[in-house]
VEXTOR-435951 format. One record per residue (C-alpha): z negated, x negated, y negated. Coordinates in pm, whole numbers, padded with zeros to 5 digits, always signed. Last residue first. Layout:
% residues N
ZXY;...
//
This chain:
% residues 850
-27474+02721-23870;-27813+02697-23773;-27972+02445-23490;-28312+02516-23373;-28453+02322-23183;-28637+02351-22817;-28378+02140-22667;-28101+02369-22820;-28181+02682-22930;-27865+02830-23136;-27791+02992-23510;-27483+03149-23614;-27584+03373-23939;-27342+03594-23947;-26946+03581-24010;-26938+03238-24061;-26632+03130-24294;-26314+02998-24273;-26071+02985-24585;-25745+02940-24419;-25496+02682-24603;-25235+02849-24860;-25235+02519-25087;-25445+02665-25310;-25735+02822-25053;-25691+03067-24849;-25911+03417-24809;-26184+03446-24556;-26108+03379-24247;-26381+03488-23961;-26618+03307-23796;-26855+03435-23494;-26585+03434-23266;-26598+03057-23257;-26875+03012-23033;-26742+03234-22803;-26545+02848-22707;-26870+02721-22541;-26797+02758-22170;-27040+02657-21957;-26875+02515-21568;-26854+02852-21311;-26472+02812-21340;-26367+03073-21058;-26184+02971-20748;-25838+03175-20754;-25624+02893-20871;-25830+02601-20720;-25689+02788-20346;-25716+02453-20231;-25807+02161-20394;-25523+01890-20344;-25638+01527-20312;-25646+01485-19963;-25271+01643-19977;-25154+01269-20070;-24796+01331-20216;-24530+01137-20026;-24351+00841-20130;-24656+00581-20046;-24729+00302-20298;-24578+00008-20094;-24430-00218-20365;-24718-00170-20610;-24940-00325-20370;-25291-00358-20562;-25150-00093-20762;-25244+00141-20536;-25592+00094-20658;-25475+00352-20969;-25450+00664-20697;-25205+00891-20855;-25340+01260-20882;-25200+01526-20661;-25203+01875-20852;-25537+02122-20823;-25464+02304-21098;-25766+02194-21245;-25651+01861-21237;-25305+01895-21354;-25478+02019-21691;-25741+01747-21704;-25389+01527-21654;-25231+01708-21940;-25550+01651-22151;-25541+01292-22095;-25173+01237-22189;-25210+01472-22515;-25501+01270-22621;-25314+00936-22539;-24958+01043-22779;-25255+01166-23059;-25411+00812-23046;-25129+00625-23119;-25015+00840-23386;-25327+00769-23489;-25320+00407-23443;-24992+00421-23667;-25178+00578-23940;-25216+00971-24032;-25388+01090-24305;-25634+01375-24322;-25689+01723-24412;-25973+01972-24315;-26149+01901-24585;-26288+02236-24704;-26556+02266-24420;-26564+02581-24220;-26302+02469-23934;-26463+02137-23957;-26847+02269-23865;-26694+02481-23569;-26519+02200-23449;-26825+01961-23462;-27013+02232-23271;-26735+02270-23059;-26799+01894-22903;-27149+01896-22900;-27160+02173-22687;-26933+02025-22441;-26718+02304-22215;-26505+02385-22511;-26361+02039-22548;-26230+01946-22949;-25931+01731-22924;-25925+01374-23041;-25814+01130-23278;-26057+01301-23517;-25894+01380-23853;-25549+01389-23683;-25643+01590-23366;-25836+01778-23565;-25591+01859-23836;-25385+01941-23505;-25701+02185-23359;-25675+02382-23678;-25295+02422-23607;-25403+02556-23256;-25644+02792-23365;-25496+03131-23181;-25564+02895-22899;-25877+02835-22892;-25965+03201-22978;-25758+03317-22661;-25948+03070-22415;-25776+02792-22308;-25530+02762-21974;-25217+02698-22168;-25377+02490-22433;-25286+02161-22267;-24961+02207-22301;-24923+02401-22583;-25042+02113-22794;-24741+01924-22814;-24535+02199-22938;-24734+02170-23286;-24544+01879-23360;-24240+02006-23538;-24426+02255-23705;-24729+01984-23798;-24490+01767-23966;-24567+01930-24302;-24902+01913-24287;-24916+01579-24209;-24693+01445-24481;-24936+01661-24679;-25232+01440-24579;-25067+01091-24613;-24859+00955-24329;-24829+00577-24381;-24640+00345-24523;-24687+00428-24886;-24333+00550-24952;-24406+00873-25083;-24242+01126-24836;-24019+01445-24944;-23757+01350-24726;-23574+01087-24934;-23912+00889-24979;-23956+00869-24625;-24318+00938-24527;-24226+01169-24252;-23972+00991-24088;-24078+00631-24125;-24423+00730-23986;-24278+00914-23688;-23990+00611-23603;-24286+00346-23620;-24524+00592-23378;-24189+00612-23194;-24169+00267-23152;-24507+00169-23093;-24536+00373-22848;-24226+00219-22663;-24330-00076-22680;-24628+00001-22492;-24409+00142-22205;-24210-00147-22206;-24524-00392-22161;-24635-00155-21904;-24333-00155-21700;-24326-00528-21763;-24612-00566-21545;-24930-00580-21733;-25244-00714-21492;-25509-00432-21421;-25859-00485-21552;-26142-00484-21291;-26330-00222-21154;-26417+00104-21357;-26652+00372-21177;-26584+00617-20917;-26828+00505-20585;-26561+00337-20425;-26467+00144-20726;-26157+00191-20934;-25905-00027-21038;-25838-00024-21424;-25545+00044-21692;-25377+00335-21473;-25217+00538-21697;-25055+00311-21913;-24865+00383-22218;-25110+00601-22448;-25412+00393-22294;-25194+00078-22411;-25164+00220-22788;-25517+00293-22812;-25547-00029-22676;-25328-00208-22948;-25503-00045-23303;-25811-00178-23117;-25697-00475-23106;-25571-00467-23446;-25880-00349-23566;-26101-00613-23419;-25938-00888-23484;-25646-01064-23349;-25481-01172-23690;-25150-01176-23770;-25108-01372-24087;-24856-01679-23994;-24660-01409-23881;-24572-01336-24234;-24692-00971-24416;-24923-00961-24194;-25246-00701-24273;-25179-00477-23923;-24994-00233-24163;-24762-00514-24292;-24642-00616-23940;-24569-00239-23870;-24349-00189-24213;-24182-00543-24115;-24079-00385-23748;-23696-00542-23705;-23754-00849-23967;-24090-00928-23710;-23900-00925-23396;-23863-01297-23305;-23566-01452-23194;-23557-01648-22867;-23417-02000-22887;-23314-02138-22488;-23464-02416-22403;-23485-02301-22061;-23865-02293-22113;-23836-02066-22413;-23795-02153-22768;-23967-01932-22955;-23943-01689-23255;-24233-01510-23386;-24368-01175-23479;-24363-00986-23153;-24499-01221-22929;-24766-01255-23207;-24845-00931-23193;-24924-00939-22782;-25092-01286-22809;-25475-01164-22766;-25363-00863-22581;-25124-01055-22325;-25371-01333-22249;-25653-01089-22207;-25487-00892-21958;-25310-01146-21715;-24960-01166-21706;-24776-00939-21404;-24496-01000-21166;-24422-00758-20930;-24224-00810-20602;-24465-00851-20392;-24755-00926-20601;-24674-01220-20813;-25016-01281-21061;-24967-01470-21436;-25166-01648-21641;-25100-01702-21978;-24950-02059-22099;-24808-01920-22424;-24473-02039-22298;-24527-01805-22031;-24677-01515-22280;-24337-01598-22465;-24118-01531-22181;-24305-01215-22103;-24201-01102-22460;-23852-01172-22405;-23826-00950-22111;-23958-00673-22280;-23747-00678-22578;-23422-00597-22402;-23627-00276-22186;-23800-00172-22520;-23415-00165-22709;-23303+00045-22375;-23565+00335-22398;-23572+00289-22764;-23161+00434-22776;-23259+00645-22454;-23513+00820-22689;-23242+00804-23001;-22948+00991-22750;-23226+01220-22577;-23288+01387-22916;-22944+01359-23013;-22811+01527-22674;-23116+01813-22720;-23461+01784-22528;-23573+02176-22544;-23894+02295-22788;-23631+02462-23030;-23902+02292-23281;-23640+01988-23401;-23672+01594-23331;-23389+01433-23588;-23609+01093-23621;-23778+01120-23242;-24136+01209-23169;-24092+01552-23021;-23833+01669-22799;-23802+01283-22632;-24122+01178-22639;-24294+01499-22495;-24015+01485-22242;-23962+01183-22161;-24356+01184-22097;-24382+01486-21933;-24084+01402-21680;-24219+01081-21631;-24567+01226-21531;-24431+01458-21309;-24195+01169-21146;-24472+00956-21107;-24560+00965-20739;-24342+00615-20679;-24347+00393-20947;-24000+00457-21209;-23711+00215-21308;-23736+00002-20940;-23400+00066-20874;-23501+00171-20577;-23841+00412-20747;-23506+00578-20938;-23298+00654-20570;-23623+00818-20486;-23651+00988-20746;-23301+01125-20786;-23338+01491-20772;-23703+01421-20881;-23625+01360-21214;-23371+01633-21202;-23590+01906-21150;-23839+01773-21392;-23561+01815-21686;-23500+02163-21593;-23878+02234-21588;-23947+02041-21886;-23616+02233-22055;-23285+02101-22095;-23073+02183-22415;-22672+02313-22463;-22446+02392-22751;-22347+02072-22821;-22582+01977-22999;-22895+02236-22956;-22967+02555-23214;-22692+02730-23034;-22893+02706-22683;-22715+02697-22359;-22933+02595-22030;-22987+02226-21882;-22877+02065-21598;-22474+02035-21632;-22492+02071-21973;-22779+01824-22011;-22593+01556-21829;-22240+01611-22024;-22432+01618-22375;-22583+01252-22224;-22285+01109-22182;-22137+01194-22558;-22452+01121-22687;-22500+00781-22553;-22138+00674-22676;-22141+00804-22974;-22471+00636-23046;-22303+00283-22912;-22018+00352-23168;-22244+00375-23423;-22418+00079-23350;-22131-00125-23276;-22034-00030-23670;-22362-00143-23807;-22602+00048-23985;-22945-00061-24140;-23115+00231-24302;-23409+00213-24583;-23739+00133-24545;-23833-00053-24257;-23787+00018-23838;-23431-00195-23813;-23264-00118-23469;-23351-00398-23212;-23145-00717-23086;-22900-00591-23364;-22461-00571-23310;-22508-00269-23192;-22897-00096-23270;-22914+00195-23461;-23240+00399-23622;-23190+00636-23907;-22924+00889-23751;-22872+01211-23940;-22536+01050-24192;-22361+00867-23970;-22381+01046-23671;-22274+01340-23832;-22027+01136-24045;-21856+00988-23730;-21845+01310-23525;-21654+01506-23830;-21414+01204-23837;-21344+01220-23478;-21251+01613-23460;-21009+01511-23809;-20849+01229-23580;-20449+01311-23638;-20502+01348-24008;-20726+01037-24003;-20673+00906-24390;-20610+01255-24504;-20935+01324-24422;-21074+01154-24689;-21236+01410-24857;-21376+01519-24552;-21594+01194-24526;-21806+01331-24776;-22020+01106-24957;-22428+01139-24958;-22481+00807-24655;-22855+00751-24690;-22927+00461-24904;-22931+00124-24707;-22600+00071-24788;-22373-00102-24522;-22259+00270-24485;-22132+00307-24807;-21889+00025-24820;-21791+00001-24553;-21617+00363-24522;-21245+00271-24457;-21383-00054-24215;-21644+00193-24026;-21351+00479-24002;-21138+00255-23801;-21413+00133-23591;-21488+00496-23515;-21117+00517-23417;-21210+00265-23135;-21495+00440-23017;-21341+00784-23033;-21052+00616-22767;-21326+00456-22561;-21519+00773-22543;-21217+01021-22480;-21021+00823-22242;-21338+00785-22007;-21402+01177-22031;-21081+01251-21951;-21076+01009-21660;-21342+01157-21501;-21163+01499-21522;-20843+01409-21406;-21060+01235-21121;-21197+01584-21048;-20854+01737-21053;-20658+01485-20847;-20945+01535-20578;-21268+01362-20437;-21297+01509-20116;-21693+01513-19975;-21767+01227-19773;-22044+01102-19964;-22224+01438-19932;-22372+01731-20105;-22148+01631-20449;-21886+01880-20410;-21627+01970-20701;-21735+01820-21072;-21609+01557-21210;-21862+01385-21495;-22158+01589-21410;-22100+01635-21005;-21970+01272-20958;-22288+01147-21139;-22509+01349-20877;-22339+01205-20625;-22338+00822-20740;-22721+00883-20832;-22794+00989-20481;-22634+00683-20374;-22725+00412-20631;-22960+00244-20362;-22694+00245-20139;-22471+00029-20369;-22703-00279-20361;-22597-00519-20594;-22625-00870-20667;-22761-00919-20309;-22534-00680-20171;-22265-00920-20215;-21970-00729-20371;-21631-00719-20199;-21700-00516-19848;-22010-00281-19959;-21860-00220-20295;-21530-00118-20113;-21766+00086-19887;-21890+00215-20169;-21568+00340-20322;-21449+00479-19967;-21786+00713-19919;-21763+00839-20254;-21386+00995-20092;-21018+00933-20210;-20721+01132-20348;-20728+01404-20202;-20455+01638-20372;-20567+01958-20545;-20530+01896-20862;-20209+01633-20813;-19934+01877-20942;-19633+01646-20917;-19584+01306-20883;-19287+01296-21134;-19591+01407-21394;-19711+01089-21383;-20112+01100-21386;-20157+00805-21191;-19979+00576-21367;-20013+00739-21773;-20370+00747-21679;-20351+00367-21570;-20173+00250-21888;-20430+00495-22081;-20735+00285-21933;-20600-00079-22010;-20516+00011-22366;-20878+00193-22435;-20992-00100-22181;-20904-00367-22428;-20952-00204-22774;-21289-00104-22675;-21405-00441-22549;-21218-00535-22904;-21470-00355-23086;-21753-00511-22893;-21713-00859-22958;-21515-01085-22719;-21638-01454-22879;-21559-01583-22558;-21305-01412-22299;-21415-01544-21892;-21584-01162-21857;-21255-01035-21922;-21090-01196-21723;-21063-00964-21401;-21082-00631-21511;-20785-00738-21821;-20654-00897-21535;-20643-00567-21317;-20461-00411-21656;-20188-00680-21701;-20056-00655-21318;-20087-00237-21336;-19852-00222-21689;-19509-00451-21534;-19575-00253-21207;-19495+00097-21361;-19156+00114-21353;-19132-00038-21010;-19409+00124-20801;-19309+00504-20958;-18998+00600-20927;-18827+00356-20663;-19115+00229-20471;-19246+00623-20413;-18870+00765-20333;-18820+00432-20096;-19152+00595-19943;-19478+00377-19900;-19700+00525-19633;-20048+00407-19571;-20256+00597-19839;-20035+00923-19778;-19822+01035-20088;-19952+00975-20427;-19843+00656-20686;-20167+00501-20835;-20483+00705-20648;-20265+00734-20323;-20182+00334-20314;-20569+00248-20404;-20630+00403-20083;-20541+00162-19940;-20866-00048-20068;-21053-00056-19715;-20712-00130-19503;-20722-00472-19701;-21090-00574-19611;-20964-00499-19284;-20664-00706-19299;-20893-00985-19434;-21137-00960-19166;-20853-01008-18894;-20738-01336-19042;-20805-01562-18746;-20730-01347-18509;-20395-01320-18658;-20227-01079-18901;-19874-01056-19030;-19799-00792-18823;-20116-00578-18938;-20000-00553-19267;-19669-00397-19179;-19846-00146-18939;-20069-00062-19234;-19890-00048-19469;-19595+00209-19324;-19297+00193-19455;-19077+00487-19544;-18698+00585-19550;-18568+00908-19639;-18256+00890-19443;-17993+00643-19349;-17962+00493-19732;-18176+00671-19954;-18054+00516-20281;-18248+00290-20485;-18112-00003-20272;-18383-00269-20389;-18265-00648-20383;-18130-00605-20762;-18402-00400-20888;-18639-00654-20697;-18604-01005-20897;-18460-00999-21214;-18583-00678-21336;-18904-00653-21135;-19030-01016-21097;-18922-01110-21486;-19121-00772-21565;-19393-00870-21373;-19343-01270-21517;-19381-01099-21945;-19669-00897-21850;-19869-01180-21636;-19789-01392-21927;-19848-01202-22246;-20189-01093-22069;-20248-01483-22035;-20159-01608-22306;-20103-01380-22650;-20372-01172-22566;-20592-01420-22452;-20617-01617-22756;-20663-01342-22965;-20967-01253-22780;-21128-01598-22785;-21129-01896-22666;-21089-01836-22291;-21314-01960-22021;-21227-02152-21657;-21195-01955-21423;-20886-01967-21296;-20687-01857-21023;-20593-01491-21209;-20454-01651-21488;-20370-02038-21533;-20302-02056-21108;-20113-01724-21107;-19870-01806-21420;-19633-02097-21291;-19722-02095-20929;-19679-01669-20946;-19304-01651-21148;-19140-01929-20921;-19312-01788-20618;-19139-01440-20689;-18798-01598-20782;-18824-01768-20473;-18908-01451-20308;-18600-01255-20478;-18391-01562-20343;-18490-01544-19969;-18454-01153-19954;-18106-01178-20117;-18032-01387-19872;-18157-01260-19550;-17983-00924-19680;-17659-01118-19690;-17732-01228-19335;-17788-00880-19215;-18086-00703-19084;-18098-00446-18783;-18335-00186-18596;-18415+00033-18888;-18070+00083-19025;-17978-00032-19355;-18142+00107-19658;-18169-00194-19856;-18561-00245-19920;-18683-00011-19695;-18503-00095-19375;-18526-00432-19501;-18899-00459-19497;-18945-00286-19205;-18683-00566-19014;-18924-00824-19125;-19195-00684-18946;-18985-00817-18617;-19066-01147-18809;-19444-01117-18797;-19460-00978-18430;-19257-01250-18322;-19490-01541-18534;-19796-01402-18386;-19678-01388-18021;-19595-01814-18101;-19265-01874-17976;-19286-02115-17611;-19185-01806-17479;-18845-01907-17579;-18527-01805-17394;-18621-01483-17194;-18814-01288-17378;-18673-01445-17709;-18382-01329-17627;-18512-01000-17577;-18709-00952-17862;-18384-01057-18072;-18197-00789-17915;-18394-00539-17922;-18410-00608-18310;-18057-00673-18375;-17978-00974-18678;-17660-00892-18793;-17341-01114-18885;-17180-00886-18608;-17287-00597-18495;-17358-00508-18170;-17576-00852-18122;-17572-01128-17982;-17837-01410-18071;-17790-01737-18213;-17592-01690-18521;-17872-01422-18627;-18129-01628-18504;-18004-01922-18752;-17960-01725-19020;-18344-01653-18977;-18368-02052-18971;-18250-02078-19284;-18393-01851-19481;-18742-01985-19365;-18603-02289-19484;-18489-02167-19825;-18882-02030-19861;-18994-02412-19769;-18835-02550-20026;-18927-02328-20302;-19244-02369-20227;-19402-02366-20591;-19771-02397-20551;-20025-02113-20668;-19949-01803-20569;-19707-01886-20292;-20023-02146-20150;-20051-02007-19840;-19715-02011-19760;-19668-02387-19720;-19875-02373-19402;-19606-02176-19283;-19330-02529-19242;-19034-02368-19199;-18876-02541-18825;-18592-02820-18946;-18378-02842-19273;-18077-02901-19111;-18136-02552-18937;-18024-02629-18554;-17782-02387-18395;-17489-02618-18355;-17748-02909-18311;-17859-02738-17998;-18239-02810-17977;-18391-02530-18108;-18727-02668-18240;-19056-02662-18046;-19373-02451-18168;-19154-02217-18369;-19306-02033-18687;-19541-02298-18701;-19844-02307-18833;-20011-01982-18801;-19946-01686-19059;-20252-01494-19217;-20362-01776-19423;-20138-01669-19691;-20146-01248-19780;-19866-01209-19905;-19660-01421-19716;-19355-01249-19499;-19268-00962-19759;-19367-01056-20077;-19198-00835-20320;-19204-00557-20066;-19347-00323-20345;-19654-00246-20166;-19670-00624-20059;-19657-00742-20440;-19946-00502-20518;-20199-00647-20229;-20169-00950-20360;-20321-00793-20721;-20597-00600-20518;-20686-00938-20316;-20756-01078-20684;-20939-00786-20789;
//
């Protein structure tokens, strides 16, 4: 940004000969004119001096520069007198002093582009009143820089506090533009057009004032010129007098503030959130109000710049070590496509006025909702720092927001159907009652208002969904693998996982959040509180391998993974979670027992003094792990268990995440202001009544079931619940125990967190049985042995062909079931099941009746 704001001054000819420092040599004249009559008294302009405009005060050395232009235009004849001829100037200096440095003649022959376009006069000449008023405006220019550039945009060093910075350095930078512009240019610029419409080009001028030894900065220049089309229109190397007069001068005083709100604001302490928004809100509508002035025109259809331009910026200022903007590529497109639209096929597609009206629209509208949520926060304090749910109406204060009424609605919605927020928390709060804070709410706003654009753009309309739109699976699983390659990069999925990504976002996402509905499609608040625990798991993660370091577990590096060893991590794993640490930095970690106290109590520790590693809680933990993980062992050659894999922090995420969402399931159901009794866990009814909501995760894996299985899928649920698994129809054993539950009259049971647990497995291993017998690729667990070189492409050895039309010759036990029949209901409107005959089977010379 700090080439950006030197490359402003030389669009609006503020800094003619200098703006870009090193790019002048040392002398203007290696050997001094020797005739005292044409001698400047102050000698031969010293250019090192110009390096420093920004920062020194050269005063000096810009009235000798003056000077010894004045000089030339004593010294050689011209047609005019008092004027400076170009032609005539190259050709004294042709014959009279090849001693000049070629660098120095092309740079002052620029000179005469600069006063073409800044006073009007003819091309090929320059005046010594022009020299003048030129030399003053650019000691008024390095006055204004060396007192403000060095404190500003030069430093580093940090900033106090918002406040502070606001009425410092922005008030600086703002106050010297205007200083620069008023004082300085409107009285050197001729706003008229002179002897025609004059222009300068940018390129040629920038190029004059390069050397070899400054080549890579003109380039690095010539790669953000087409920051001058974006701001003020025309052709990305062609300034017009038309362009500097309406639109480079009155807007420079807003641009110089706004690219060191970009540049400083990571040096601003104390910054909170709310006044991030206040910041860029301001910064953003100064640059709308540039680039979309109406004395442009109509800009829809004007090119304004290309995908492949930004990243080559990226490319050319950002080390690619930080970050890698090829990686993002696919993701760049796709992003231009839901938050522009236009073509997205190719980098080098157009990005037009339209399209970036667009992006900016949607910019404008988060950060200026965020900062009127922040309004409404401080009118409705009081009720929201409850922890009751919110029962006011915000409509009755409308009159507060009469301009804001859309916001308003937005802000109770959220406020009122959302249980779980982080902000300002290093996790949302997972215990009775609701802990809001007014980052929070803004950060939900936020997510949804992204996310509603992404499922529009992929998904399909539905008026029972937010925002009128929902993706399916399929729709979701198209997009996973749009970008999967671009996600395995950025190292957020493993390669051949997108299917099981998709199923697990999506089974997540539809299902197990707070406001999860039966429409079966993942809605913007349904993805909003996934991505909410998505992000909260990601933050937690990382402190939780710290701990298991401190712990002294040991860990493995392969490639580029780094995993703790699997006893270490289950043995500690609650404990991570409980307690604060201080990590090997010496840096305090908090510990997350406040955020999950409901989850600490249900493990039997109430402090984390208590938490035990016994035999339930571990248990409680692997059900959770096989839920997360899919691969938790290498496998022989011969198919049976090798050893234990190490957890990665994908894992650790992962199994974070379970516990989440069994915490967020609980908490819904069991909440006392939705029918719930408080006891933390889900009792029998609380069960029952969640099974509509739930029942969608079944179909799944009862797609290819007999008809009677499925016409008993919320028999199968109580079974699920009752028996943490699913009943198979190709074990005996296994519908036997079915058919003796469907005809017993205690079908009900509670849920706890490990059966929540439990349920999230089941489903996992009866989608892969499912993939199985359609013959689908499965993922080979002893790639994890290299987890940075897991092939991209399928592996076809593991395909069955033709598995579709190959009949299942295995038994099949589910005609078992035909033989009962309902019979009535009992109080609570549960089927009455009984056997229809006598149901009796041989088995192993035995008899068994039913």
């Amino acid at each position: 940004m700090k080439m950006l704001f030197k490359i402003l001054p030389l669009l609006t000819m503020l800094l003619a000969l200098q703006s870009c420092g090193d790019l002048f040599p040392n002398k203007i004249i290696k050997k001094s004119i020797d005739t005292s009559q044409f001698a400047a008294s102050c000698g031969d302009p010293n250019i090192d001096d110009f390096k420093n405009i920004m920062t020194d005060n050269i005063s000096s050395s810009i009235r000798c520069l003056g000077e010894n232009l004045k000089v030339f235009i004593r010294l050689v004849k011209s047609d005019k007198p008092r004027y400076l001829q170009r032609t005539a100037f190259e050709s004294y200096l042709h014959f009279n002093r090849p001693d000049i440095n070629p660098d120095v003649v092309k740079a002052i022959k620029a000179i005469f582009d600069l006063n073409y376009m800044l006073k009007g006069e003819f091309r090929e000449y320059i005046s010594q009143e022009n020299v003048d008023e030129l030399i003053e405006f650019m000691i008024l220019f390095n006055g204004q820089a060396s007192l403000y550039y060095p404190t500003t945009f030069g430093s580093k060093n940090d900033i106090p506090s918002y406040e502070a910075y606001i009425k410092t350095q922005r008030a600086w930078i703002e106050g010297a533009s205007k200083r620069i512009i008023n004082q300085g240019l409107l009285r050197v610029f001729n706003p008229n057009p002179g002897n025609g419409n004059r222009d300068l080009d940018i390129a040629a001028l920038i190029d004059a004032f390069t050397t070899n030894a400054t080549a890579e900065t003109k380039d690095k220049i010539n790669k953000v010129l087409f920051v001058k089309t974006v701001l003020f229109g025309g052709k990305r190397t062609i300034l017009t007098h038309a362009e500097l007069r309406d639109r480079v001068i009155p807007n420079f005083p807003e641009l110089a503030p706004i690219i060191l709100d970009v540049v400083k604001y990571r040096y601003i302490q104390k910054i909170d959130q709310q006044r991030i928004y206040n910041l860029l809100a301001t910064a953003l509508a100064s640059f709308s109000k540039v680039v979309m002035d109406p004395t442009i025109g109509d800009r829809d259809k004007e090119v304004l710049f290309t995908v492949a331009e930004i990243k080559e910026v990226v490319r050319t200022f950002v080390d690619k070590k930080n970050f890698d903007i090829d990686k993002w590529s696919k993701l760049i497109l796709e992003a231009k496509h839901v938050f522009m639209g236009g073509a997205y096929d190719k980098d080098t597609a157009p990005v037009l006025g339209l399209e970036f009206k667009n992006l900016l629209g949607h910019a404008n509208k988060i950060l200026q909702t965020g900062t009127s949520f922040y309004d409404m926060w401080e009118h409705f304090k009081a009720a929201l720092e409850s922890p009751l749910p919110v029962t006011i109406k915000f409509s009755d204060d409308a009159h507060s927001f009469p301009n804001q009424l859309e916001e308003l609605g937005e802000f109770e919605r959220i406020a009122k159907n959302y249980r779980f927020i982080r902000g300002k928390f290093n996790s949302a709060y997972y215990t009775k009652g609701i802990r809001r804070n007014d980052d929070g709410l803004v950060e939900i706003y936020m997510y949804e208002y992204l996310l509603r654009q992404v499922i529009k753009a992929y998904g399909t309309p539905s008026t029972t969904s937010l925002g009128g739109y929902g993706i399916s699976h399929d729709q979701l699983g198209v997009l996973v693998k749009t970008i999967e390659n671009e996600l395995i990069e950025l190292k957020l999925i493993t390669p051949q996982r997108a299917d099981s990504i998709t199923d697990n976002i999506s089974l997540l996402g539809t299902l197990f959040q707070y406001q999860s509905d039966k429409n079966g499609l993942l809605d913007a608040n349904e993805a909003t509180e996934f991505a909410l625990a998505l992000t909260t798991s990601m933050s937690m993660t990382d402190t939780l391998m710290e701990y298991y370091k401190m712990k002294g577990c040991r860990f493995e590096k392969v490639g580029s993974v780094e995993r703790v060893e699997p006893t270490c991590f289950k043995q500690n794993f609650f404990q991570s979670l409980c307690e604060g640490f201080t990590n090997a930095r010496g840096e305090e970690r908090e510990g997350f027992r406040a955020y999950f106290p409901l989850l600490f109590e249900s493990i039997g520790a109430k402090a984390c003094s208590e938490v035990q590693s016994n035999d339930a809680n571990l248990s409680f933990l692997d059900v959770s792990i096989r839920a997360a993980r899919s691969c938790n062992n290498y496998v022989n050659t011969d198919g049976t268990k090798a050893d234990e894999i190490y957890f990665s922090k994908g894992d650790i995420f992962s199994t974070l995440l379970v516990l989440m969402h069994a915490e967020a399931t609980v908490l819904r159901w069991d909440d006392v202001h939705n029918s719930g009794n408080g006891n933390n866990l889900m009792d029998a009814d609380e069960v029952n009544r969640a099974y509509e909501i739930y029942s969608p995760a079944l179909d799944g894996f009862l797609l290819d079931k007999p008809s009677i299985i499925k016409s008993l899928k919320k028999q199968i649920y109580q079974y699920l619940i009752k028996y943490e698994t699913v009943p198979d129809e190709k074990e005996f054993k296994s519908i036997w125990k079915f058919v003796k539950f469907l005809v017993s009259f205690n079908k009900k049971a509670p849920a706890y967190r490990r059966t929540l647990a439990a349920i999230l497995a089941t489903i996992g291993d009866q989608n892969q049985i499912a993939s199985i017998k359609l013959g689908k690729p499965q993922f080979d667990c002893n790639w994890m042995h290299d987890p940075d070189n897991i092939p991209r492409d399928k592996p076809t050895k593991w395909v069955k062909p033709n598995m579709s039309v190959q009949p299942d010759t295995s038994p099949n036990f589910s005609g078992v079931l035909n033989y009962l029949k309902v019979d009535g209901t009992q109080a609570d409107g549960e089927p009455v099941f009984r056997v229809e005959k006598e149901l009796c089977l041989s088995l192993f010379k035995k008899e068994i009746c039913l």
